[in-house]
N, C-alpha and C positions, 0 to 999 in steps of 0.2 A: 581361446580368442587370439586372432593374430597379432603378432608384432610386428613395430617396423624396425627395422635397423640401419638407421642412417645415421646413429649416432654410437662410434664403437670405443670411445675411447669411457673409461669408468667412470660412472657418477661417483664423486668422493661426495659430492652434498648430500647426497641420500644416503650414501654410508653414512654419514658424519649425526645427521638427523634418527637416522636408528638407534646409534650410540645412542643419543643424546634420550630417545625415548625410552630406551630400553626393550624393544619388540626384537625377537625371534624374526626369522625368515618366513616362517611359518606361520608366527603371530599376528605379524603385518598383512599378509596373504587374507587370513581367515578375518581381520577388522574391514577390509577392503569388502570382502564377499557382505558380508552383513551388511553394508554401508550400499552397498549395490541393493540389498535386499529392500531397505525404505524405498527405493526408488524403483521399487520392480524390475532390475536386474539381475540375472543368472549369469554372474560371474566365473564364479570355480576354480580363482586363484590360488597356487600352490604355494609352499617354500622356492620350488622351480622358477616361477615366476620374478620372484623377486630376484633372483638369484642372478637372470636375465637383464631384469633391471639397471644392476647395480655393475653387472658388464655394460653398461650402452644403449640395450636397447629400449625405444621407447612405445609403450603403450598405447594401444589405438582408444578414440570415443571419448566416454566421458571418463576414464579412469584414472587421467590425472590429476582431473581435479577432486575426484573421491579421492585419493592418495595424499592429496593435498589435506581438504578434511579433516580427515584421521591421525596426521601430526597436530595439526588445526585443534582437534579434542583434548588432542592428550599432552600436548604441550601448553594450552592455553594463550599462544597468541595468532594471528593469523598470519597463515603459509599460504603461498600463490603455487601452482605447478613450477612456474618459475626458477622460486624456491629451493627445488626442490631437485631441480637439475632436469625440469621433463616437459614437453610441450603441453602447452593449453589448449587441448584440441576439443572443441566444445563442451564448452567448461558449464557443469551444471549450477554451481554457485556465484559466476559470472553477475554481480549485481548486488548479492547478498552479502561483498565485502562488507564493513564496518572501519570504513577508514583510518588509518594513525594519524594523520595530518587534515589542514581543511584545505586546502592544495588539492590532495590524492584524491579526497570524497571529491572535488568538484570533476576532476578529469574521470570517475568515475561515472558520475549523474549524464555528464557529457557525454560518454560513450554512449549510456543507455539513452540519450533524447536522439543522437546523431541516428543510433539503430534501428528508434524505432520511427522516425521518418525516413530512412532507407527503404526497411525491408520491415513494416509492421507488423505482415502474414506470420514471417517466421516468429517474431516475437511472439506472439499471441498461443502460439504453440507451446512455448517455454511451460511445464509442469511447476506446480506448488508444489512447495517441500516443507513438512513441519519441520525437518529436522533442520531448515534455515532459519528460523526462528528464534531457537537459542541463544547462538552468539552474539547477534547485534542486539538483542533485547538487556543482555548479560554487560554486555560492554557500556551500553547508554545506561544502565544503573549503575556499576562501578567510575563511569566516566567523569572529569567534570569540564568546565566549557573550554575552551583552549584558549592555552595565554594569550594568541595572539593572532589575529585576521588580516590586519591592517596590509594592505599589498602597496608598493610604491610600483607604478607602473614602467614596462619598458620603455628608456630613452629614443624618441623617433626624430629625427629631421622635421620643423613645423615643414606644411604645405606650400609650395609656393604660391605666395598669390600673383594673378594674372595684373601689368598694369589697367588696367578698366575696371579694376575689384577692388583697386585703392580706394581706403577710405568708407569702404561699407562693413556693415556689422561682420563678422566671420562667424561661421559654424558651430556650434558650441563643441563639437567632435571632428578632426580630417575625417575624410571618406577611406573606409576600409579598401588595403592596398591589397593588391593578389596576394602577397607572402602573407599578410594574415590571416586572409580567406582559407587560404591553404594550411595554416596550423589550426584549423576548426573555428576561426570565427573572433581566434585575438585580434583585438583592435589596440597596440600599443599605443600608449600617453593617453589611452581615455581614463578621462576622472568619473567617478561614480560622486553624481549629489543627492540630496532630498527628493531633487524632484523624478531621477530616476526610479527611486524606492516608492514615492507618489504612484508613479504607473504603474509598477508591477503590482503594488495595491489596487490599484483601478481597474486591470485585465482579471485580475484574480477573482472579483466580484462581480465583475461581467461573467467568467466561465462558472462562478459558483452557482449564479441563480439560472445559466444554458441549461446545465447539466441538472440542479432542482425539477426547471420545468420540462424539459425533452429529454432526458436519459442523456448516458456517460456516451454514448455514439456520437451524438449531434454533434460535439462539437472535441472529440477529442484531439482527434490528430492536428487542431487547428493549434491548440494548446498546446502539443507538444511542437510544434515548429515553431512557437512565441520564443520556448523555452530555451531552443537550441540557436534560434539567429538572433535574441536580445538580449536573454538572462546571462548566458554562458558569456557573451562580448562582456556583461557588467560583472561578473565575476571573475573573470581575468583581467579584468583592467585595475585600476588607481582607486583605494579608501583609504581614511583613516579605523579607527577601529568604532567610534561609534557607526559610522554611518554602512562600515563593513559589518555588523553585526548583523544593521536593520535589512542588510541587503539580501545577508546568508537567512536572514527569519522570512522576508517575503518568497524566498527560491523555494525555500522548506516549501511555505503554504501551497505554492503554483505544484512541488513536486508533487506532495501528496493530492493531489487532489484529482494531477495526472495517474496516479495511481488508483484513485478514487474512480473516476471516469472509466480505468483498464477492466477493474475488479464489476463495476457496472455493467459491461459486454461479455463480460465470461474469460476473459485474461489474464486469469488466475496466478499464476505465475511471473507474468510481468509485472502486476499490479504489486506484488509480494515483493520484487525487487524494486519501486518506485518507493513503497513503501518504508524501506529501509534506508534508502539513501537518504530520505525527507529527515527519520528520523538523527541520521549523521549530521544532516546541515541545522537540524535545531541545537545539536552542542556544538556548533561553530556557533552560531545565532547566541550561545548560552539564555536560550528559551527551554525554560524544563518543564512548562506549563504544558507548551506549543508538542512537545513531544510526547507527555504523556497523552495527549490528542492523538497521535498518530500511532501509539501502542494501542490506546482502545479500538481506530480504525483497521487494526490489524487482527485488534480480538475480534472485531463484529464480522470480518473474512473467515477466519477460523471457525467461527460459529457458523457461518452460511455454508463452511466446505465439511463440518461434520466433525473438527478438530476441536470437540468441548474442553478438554486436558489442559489445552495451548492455550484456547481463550482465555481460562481462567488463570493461568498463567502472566499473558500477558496482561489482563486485567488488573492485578496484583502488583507486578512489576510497575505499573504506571503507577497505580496509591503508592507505592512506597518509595520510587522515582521524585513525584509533587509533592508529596511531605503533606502534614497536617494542617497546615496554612494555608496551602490552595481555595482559591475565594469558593464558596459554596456549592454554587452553578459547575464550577468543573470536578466536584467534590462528587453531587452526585449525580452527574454524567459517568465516571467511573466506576462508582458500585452499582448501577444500574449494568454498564455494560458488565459486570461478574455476575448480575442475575442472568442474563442473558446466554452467560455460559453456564451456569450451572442448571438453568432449564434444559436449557438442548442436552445433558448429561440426567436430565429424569431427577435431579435433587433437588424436589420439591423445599425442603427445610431451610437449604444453603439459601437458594434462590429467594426466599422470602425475605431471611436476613438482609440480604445483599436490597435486597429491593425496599427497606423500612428502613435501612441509613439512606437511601437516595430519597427519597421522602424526605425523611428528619434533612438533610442537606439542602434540597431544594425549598423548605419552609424558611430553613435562616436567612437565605439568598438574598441581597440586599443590590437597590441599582447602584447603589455608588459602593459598591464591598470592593471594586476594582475587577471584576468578568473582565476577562478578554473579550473582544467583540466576534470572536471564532466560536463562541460558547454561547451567548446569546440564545442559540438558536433552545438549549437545553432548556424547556420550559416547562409549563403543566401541560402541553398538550404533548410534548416527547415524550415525559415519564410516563403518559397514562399507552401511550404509544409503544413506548417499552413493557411496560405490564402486559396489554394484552398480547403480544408477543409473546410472554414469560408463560402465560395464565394458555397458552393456544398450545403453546409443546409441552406442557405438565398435564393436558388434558380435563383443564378445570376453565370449562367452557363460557359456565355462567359469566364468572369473571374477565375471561377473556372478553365477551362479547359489551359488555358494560364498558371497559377502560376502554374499546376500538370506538364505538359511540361516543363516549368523551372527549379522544383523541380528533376523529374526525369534526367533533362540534366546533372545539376549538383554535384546528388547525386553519395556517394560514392558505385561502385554495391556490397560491401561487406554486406551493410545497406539491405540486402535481405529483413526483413518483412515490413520496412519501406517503399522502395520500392514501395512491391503490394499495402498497402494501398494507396499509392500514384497514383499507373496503375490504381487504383478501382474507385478513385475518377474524374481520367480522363473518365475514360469508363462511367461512370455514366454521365459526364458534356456534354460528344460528343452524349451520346443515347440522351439525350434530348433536343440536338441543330438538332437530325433528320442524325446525322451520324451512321448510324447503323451497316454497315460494321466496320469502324472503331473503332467505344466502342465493338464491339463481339472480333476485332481482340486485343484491349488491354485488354480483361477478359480473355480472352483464356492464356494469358500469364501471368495475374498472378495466374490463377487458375493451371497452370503449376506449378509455385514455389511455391504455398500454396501445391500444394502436396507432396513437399518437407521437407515441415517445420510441425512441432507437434504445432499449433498456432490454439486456439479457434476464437480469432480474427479473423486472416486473412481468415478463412473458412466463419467467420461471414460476412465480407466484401465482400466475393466473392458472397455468397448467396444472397445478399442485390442488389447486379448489377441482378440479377437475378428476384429476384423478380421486379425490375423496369424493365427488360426485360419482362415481364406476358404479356403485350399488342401487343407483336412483338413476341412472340413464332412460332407461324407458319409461319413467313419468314427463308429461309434457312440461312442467319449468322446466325439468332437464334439457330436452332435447331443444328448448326453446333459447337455453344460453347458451349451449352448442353448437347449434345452426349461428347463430349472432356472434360468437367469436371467431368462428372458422370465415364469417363473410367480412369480418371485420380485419382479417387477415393472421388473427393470434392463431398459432400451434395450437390445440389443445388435446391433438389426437394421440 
């Protein structure tokens, strides 16, 4: 791979960090190659390589930040290229920091909302890494909230006021000046109050039930430009530390949900890093409830992308994150999501386990036990929802197709994407119990409302009945839900 050499004078920080590791020239080389290797890279770094290095020159692509990484592992705290003495030349882990400060997390989160109303396309590109996974999951269980949020805002000149403006009410903020505009969006001397925390609660709830009823498409990008020209002014500006807390816990919810939204359309890898910074701003927030939320939204990804190991992983990480006192409702939302990965992993046993504590937890649930209202939503119609899920990748059909029935009875119809996933699963449970009428006539129906909705998913889901439909094509249900999702405009081919 080429170098560049524009930099000739010797990295001492990368010497200094080898020391420090204890790697060989050679060592270092061959952890780089493997580390290329999770990402599907064919590197073929030598001792020579290094060798190069530590003269000057620096590494083209994404190697610095693999370089980065790999001290990153084996030293245990987080290295930037930086660091490290070497440029950041599209940095794969770009996102996936885990902050030291709640400063750094917000000029991070800010990067990535600034990036991704820039240049979205590229973003959308960005590849999932399990192997980002680790460290910030690792870090928010060791972690604990930071002493301290409260920002006092930069001193600004009030605004002049005009004489014809004597005597009337003033602004509750000056008008943003070019120099702030220009540092991304700082509005110095603005106070952050209740009622700012108020709206970012009220937008939040608006984008929760867009994105429930239309898919993560409808309305994302609109979300993430909320994020970037109101949240990010309220997070640089003026709190104390309660009302800085409540601000860093509503940013959490808008972040993750922008994540939520990304991971909806197929943006797997962005979604993966929205998802991690949400999870940094809950231990600024010191919400450990809020963020074991956002570790099981991250196991439910892993499960969709194929990565059982991880999910249960991070499944895990969040029960022992929320501690045994976690009110019921978010008790068994999380062992629910461990059955969820230990189905997709084919362990029938674990999965049952996992799935008769979210039971026995959701029975104790009480309305006044203290749920957060972000949990709510975890009811009997989600667990029965979760089971046939669980009962549909174990291959144990009956049951699947019983809890999607349930699911569906009791679900609320506003819960539209929720819903089709739930018709898809039933359709899939009745094709292989040999009802074929039946599973063509509940895909026709959610390949209806997926045509509604802007959802990579639910297109995914629909295509997926379809592909288990391959050995029944040339019966007429078949070809009858076929012709009706292709007119309807769903992929199914």
């Amino acid at each position: 791979m080429t170098e560049r050499t524009s930099q000739r004078t010797p990295n001492r920080r990368l010497a200094a960090l080898i020391a420090e590791a204890g790697f060989s020239n050679a060592g270092l080389a061959r952890r780089v190659d493997q580390l290329g290797v999770e990402h599907g890279l064919d590197l073929r770094y030598d001792k020579t390589s290094v060798t190069r290095w530590l003269r000057g020159q620096q590494p083209r692509g994404t190697t610095p930040a693999l370089i980065a990484e790999v001290f990153t592992r084996r030293l245990g705290r987080r290295l930037s290229a930086q660091d490290l003495g070497l440029d950041a030349c599209a940095p794969v882990y770009a996102g996936l920091e885990f902050a030291a400060t709640p400063q750094e997390a917000v000029d991070i989160v800010a990067g990535l909302w600034r990036k991704d109303t820039g240049n979205p396309a590229e973003l959308r590109r960005i590849a999932f890494t399990p192997a980002g996974l680790v460290v910030p999951s690792r870090d928010w269980l060791i972690g604990r909230p930071d002493d301290q949020v409260a920002r006092v805002p930069a001193a600004e000149p009030p605004p002049r006021v005009p004489p014809q403006s004597r005597g009337r009410a003033a602004p509750p903020y000056p008008p943003q000046t070019a120099a702030a505009r220009a540092r991304g969006g700082q509005e110095p001397g603005r106070r952050v109050g209740p009622g700012d925390i108020r709206a970012l609660r009220s937008v939040a709830e608006l984008f929760h039930s867009l994105d429930r009823s239309y898919g993560g498409g409808h309305a994302r990008q609109a979300l993430v430009r909320y994020l970037e020209h109101e949240a990010e002014p309220m997070l640089r500006g003026g709190y104390g530390e309660e009302t800085g807390r409540a601000l860093f816990a509503a940013v959490a919810d808008l972040t993750r949900l922008a994540g939520w939204t990304s991971y909806d359309i197929g943006a797997h890898g962005l979604a993966q890093r929205y998802f991690v910074q949400a999870l940094r701003l809950t231990q600024a927030a010191g919400d450990r409830l809020y963020g074991g939320y956002v570790l099981v939204t991250m196991s439910r990804q892993a499960v969709y992308l194929g990565h059982g190991r991880e999910a249960v992983q991070l499944a895990r990480v969040a029960q022992q994150g929320v501690g045994p006192a976690a009110p019921a409702a978010v008790q068994a939302m999380l062992h629910a999501a461990e059955a969820r990965a230990y189905a997709a992993l084919g362990d029938a046993r674990s999965c049952a386990a996992a799935l008769a504590r979210a039971e026995r937890a959701l029975e104790a649930s009480r309305p006044d036990d203290g749920t957060p209202a972000w949990a709510r939503f975890f009811d009997e119609a989600q667990l029965a929802d979760e089971c046939g899920h669980c009962h549909r990748d174990l291959q144990q059909y009956r049951a699947a197709a019983q809890h999607a029935e349930r699911s569906l009875a009791l679900r609320d119809e506003r819960d539209t994407r929720s819903r089709v996933f739930c018709r898809v699963v039933l359709a899939s449970a009745r094709l292989a119990l040999g009802d074929l009428e039946e599973a063509c006539g509940q895909a026709t129906e959610a390949a209806r409302q997926t045509a509604d909705m802007r959802s990579v998913r639910a297109v995914e889901y629909v295509r997926d009945f379809a592909r288990r439909l391959e050995p029944h094509r040339d019966q007429p249900a078949a070809r009858a839900f076929l012709e009706r999702a292709t007119a309807l405009g769903v992929p199914v081919g």
